[in-house]
N, C-alpha and C positions, 0 to 999 in steps of 0.2 A: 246466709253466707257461711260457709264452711270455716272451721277455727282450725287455727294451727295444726293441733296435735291430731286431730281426726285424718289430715292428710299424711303427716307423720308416719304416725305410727300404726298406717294403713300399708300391705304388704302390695307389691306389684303384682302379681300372681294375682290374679281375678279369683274368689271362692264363690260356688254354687252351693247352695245347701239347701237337702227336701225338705219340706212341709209334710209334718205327719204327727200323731197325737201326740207325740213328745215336742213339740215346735209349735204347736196353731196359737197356741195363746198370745192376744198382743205384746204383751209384758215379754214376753220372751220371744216373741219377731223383735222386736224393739232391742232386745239387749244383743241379739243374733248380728245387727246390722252394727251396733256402736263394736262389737267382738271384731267383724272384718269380711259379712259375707256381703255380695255384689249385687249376685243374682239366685232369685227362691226357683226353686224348680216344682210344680203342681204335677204327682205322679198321677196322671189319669187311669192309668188302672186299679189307682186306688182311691177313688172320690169320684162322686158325677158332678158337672158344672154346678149343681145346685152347692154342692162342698164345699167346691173350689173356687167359688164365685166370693162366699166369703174371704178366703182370704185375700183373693183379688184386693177387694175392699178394703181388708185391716193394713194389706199392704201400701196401697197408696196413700190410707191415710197417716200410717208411719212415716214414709216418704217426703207429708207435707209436715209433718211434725218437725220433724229433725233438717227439715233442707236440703235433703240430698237425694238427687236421685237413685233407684232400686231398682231392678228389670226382673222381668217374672218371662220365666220359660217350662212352656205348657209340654209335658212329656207325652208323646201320644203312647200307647198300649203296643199297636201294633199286633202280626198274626202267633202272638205269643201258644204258644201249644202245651197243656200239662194234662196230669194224670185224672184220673175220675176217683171217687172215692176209694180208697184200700178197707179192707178188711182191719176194724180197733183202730183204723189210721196209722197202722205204722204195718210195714214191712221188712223183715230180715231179709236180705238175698243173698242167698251163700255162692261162690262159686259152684259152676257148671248145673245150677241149678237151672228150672225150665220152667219159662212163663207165657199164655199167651195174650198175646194184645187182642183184641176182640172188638167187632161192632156192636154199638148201641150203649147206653148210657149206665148199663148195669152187669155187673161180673154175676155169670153164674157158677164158679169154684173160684178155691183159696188160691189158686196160680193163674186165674185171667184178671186182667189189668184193661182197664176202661179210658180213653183219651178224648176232652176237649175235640178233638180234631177229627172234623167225621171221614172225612180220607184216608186216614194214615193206614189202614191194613191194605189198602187199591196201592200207595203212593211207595210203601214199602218194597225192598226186594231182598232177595236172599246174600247174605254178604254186608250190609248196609247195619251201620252203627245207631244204637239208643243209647241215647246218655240221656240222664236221669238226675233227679236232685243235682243241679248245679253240675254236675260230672263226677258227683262221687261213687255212682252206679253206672258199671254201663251191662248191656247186652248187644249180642250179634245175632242178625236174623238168620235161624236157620232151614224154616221152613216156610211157605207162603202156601196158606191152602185159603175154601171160599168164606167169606167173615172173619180171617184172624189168621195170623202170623205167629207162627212158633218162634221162640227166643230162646237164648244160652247165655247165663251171668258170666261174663269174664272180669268183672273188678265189683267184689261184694258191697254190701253197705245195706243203708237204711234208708228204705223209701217213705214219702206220706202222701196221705191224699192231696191231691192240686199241685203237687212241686211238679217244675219242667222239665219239658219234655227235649231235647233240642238232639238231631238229627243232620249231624256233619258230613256233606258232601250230596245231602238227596235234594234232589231239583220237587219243591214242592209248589200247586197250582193255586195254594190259598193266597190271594191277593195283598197288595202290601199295606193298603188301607179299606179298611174293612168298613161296614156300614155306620159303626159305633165311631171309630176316628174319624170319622168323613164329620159326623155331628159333634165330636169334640170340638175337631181343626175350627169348623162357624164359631160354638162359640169360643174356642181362644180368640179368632179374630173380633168377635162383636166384644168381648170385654177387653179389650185392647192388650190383650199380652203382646209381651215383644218378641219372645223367641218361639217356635214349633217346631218341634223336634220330632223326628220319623225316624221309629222301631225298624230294625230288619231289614234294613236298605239293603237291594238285590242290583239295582240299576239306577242311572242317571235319569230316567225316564220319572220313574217314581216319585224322587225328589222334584219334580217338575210337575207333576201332577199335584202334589198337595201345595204347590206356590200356585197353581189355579185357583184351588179351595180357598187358600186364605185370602187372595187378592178378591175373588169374587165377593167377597164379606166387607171389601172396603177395607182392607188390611193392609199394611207396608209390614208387619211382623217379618225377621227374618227367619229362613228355612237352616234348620240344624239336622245336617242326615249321621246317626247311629253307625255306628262302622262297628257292626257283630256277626258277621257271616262271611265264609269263605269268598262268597260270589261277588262283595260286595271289597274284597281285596283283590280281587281277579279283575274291577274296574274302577281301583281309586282314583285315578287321575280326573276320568270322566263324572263321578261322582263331588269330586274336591271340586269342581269347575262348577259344576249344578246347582250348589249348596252358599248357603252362605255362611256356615260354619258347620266344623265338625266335631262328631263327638266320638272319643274311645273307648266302647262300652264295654268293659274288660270281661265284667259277666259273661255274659252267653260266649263273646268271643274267645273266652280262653274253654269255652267247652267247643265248638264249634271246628277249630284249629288244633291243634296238638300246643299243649301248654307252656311248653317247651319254647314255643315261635312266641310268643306274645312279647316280650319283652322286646323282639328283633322288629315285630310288627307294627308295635306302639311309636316305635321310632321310625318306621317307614312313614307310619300316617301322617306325622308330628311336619317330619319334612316336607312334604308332599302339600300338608297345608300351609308352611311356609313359603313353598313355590310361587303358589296362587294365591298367595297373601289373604288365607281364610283361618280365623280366630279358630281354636282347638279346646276342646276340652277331656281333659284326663280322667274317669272316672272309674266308679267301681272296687266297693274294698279299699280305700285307701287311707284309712283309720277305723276298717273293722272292729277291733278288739275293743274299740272306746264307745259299744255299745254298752259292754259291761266293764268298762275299769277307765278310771282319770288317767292310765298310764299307758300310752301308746306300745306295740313291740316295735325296737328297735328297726326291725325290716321295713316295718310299713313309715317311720321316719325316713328310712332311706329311699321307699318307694318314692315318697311326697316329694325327697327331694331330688331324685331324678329324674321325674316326669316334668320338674322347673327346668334343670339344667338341659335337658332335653330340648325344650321351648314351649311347653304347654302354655297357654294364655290360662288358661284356667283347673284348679282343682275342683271336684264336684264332691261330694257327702252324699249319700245316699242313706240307706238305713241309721246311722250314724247322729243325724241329725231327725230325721221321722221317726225313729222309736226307741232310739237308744237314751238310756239313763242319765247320760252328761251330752245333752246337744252344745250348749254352752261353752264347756271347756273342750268338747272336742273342735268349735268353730277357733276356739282362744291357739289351743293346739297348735293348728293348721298355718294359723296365720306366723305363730312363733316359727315353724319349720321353714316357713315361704320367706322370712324377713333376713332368719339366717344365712338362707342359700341363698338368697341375694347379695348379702352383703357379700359372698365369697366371690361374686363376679361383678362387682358393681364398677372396676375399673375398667371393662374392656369399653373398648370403643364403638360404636351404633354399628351392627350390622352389615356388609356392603349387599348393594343390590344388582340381581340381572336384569335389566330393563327390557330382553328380548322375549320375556314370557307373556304372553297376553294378558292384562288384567283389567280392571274396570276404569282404573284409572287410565288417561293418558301419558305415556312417555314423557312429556313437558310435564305436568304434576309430577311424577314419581322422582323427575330429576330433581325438580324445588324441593320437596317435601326430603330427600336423602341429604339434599346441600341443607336444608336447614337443621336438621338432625347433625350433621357434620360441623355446622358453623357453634353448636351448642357446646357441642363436647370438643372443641377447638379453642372456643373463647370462656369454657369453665363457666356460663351461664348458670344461672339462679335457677333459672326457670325457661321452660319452655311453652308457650300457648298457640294452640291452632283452632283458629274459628274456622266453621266446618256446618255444610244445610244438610249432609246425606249422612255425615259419619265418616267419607270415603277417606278424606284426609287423615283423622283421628287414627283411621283404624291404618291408612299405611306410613305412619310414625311409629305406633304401637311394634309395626314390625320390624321396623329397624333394632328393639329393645336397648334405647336410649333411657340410660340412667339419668339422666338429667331431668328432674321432676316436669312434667309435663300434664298442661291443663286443657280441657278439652272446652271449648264454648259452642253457644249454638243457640238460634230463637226456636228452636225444635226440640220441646221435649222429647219428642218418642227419640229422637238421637243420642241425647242427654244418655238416654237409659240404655243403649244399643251400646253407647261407651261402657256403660256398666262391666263386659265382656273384652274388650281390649286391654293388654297386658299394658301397663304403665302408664293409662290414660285417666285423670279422674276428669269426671262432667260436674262442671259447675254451673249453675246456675246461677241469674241474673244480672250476663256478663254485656254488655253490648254488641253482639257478633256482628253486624252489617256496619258498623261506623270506625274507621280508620285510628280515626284521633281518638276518641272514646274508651274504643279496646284500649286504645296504648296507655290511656289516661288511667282506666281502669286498673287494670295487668299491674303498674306502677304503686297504685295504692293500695291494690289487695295483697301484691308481694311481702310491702312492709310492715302492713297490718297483721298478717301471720307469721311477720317473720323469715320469712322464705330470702326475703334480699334486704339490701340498704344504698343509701346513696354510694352512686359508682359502681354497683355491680351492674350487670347485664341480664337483658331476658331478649329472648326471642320470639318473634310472634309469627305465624304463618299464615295466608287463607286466600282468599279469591282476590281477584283485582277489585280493586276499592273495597274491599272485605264487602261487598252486597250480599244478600242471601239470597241469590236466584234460587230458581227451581233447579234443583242438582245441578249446579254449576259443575262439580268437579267431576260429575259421572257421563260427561256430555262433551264431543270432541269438539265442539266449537267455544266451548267456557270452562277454561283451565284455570287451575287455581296455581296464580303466579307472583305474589305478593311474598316476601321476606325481609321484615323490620329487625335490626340489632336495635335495642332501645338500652341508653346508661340510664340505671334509674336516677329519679330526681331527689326521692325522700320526703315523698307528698302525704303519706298517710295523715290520715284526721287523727 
């Protein structure tokens, strides 16, 4: 059972953080999660299952260590495109200088440049932008003749071998799950990760294609589509619908787009998954600098914290926490910025909702579940609890972003974990979710065991008629979740 202060002085703001030689060790998975992270992210383009299989392992058995559920989300690689080796591995590019990109896997002079991607001199055309290392290089195609494409540097810098490639605005034929993710996606699903997440999302079709893969595997894992390509903003709507959460992959996307937009864009996504009542995550860069220093820059505190005030459900760590010097204090960081900026909004009131948007839930659920959200922060409640078989409840409280501490139950682990990812929801474990009296009974003794309430205060409880755990009761137009308990507590702790 979860103690006081671990719910505490746990930030609402869900943090994701990768796994990477700076992070694998138990000892410091273990301190990562007591710090305030949710959910680990396995980057598969850098580890084969055989890798990341272990930490599967160390992770769940942390998990059972400490009591609390942890959700692991498998990052697929996706049709990622870089350079082939450079010449000493580093390259000057000076303005208007002139390079060509070339087929086959080896340069034969100091100014052709070799690509991963065996199309790219076919898929090219004259006019069409390369950007390079991250965007700090770019080139324009000035010529196209047969094997290779002449280039012109218009923004200098320094190239190296393998850095990406990425090509803003060209309709490219490489598929979006490649034969390498197709065998990832199995085994994320046979090791039961809970989230998969798809690189490069171009269409709604795509993310639909890899919920075959994983469901084929005997997987409930949910689908996270990447929002890092022009094409892939040109049909949010349709893709936010597809998905069952998104993620804002700021990398490629602030090369992809003029960098200028992202910040206008990050907040199109942010709403647009509010719409659809689909969990978001904010990622890329956003304590950079604390791969080498304990001291965040200022900017990137403000980033953190307007990707919250924004409504991000969750911060992600990338390099930050896989290779960087202070994983630790940069996870400690994160959570202090998350704890702050909440506290700066922690009186408004739950959310309102438009009940005319289609979502998974039923109209009857979405009304319960906002009146009990309403009746919490009306009657200044203790606590909030919603037992929940799919999650669907959990996760449409979460978006109301109800300050009112709220506990997530469920005889479903893998749910347990899927709440991992919901902004303000903790999953607790070994609550009684299918029995009426039980929950209440429970809810009552564990509030004043941690302190959370006393006698005469109030909790709220929400969940299915007679709290049963059918088969996705609440995802199902004929079994709405329509039960809302006010309970005064009694003051029954042992």
């Amino acid at each position: 059972m979860l103690i006081s202060d671990s719910i505490r002085e746990r930030a609402r703001t869900k943090i994701v953080a990768t796994i990477g030689p700076a992070s694998s060790d138990p000892e410091m998975l273990r301190y990562l999660v007591k710090a305030g992270v949710d959910v680990f992210r396995l980057n598969m383009a850098h580890g084969d299952p055989d890798v990341q299989q272990v930490h599967v392992d160390n992770i769940r058995r942390i998990s059972e260590e400490l009591d609390r559920p942890i959700a692991l989300l498998a990052d697929l690689a996706g049709p990622k495109m870089r350079l082939g080796d450079v010449p000493d591995d580093r390259i000057f590019c000076e303005t208007d200088a002139e390079y060509f990109f070339v087929d086959g896997e080896h340069a034969g002079a100091p100014n052709e440049l070799t690509s991963t991607y065996k199309p790219l001199t076919r898929e090219l055309s004259v006019g069409d932008s390369v950007m390079l290392a991250d965007g700090t290089v770019s080139m324009i195609v000035v010529e196209k003749l047969k094997g290779r494409v002449r280039c012109r540097v218009q923004q200098r810098g320094v190239i190296r071998s393998r850095q990406g490639i990425n090509l803003p605005g060209v309709k490219l034929s490489v598929p979006a799950i490649s034969v390498t993710d197709h065998e990832h996606a199995l085994w994320a699903a046979q090791a039961g990760v809970d989230f998969v997440s798809l690189s490069f999302v171009r269409a709604p079709d795509e993310v639909r294609a890899l919920r075959d893969i994983v469901r084929s595997a005997g997987s409930e894992a949910s689908i996270i589509a990447k929002i890092e390509k022009r094409e892939a903003l040109d049909r949010l709507d349709e893709i936010v619908q597809a998905a069952d959460g998104i993620m804002v992959a700021r990398g490629d996307l602030g090369v992809e787009i003029d960098v200028a937009q992202m910040p206008v864009e990050q907040k199109r996504v942010i709403n647009t998954c509010h719409k659809y009542h689909r969990p978001v995550i904010v990622a890329t860069q956003m304590l950079d600098s604390m791969h080498d220093s304990l001291r965040p820059k200022r900017s990137e505190v403000t980033d953190v914290a307007n990707a919250i005030l924004d409504g991000g459900d969750a911060c992600m760590l990338s390099g930050e926490t896989a290779i960087g010097k202070y994983p630790l204090e940069t996870v400690q960081m994160m959570s202090r910025i998350a704890l702050a900026t909440e506290a700066s909004i922690a009186d408004r009131p739950p959310r309102r909702e438009d009940f005319s948007v289609t979502r998974k839930l039923t109209q009857i659920t979405q009304a319960v579940v906002h009146g009990a959200g309403d009746m919490a922060y009306a009657l200044k409640a203790k606590l909030l609890v919603v037992a929940t078989h799919s999650g669907g409840t959990a996760l449409a409280l979460s978006q109301q972003r109800s300050f009112v501490p709220t506990i997530g139950v469920s005889q479903n682990e893998s749910t347990l974990r899927k709440m991992c990812l919901y902004w303000g929801v903790t999953p607790l474990r070994g609550a009684p979710a299918s029995d009426q009296r039980e929950l209440i009974r429970h809810a009552d003794e564990w509030a004043c065991q941690v302190g959370y309430a006393q006698k005469g205060d109030r909790i709220v409880i929400v969940g299915g008629s007679h709290l049963t755990a059918g088969p996705d009761a609440e995802d199902m137009a004929g079994g709405v979740h329509d039960v809302v308990i006010v309970h005064e507590v009694e003051g029954v702790a042992a």
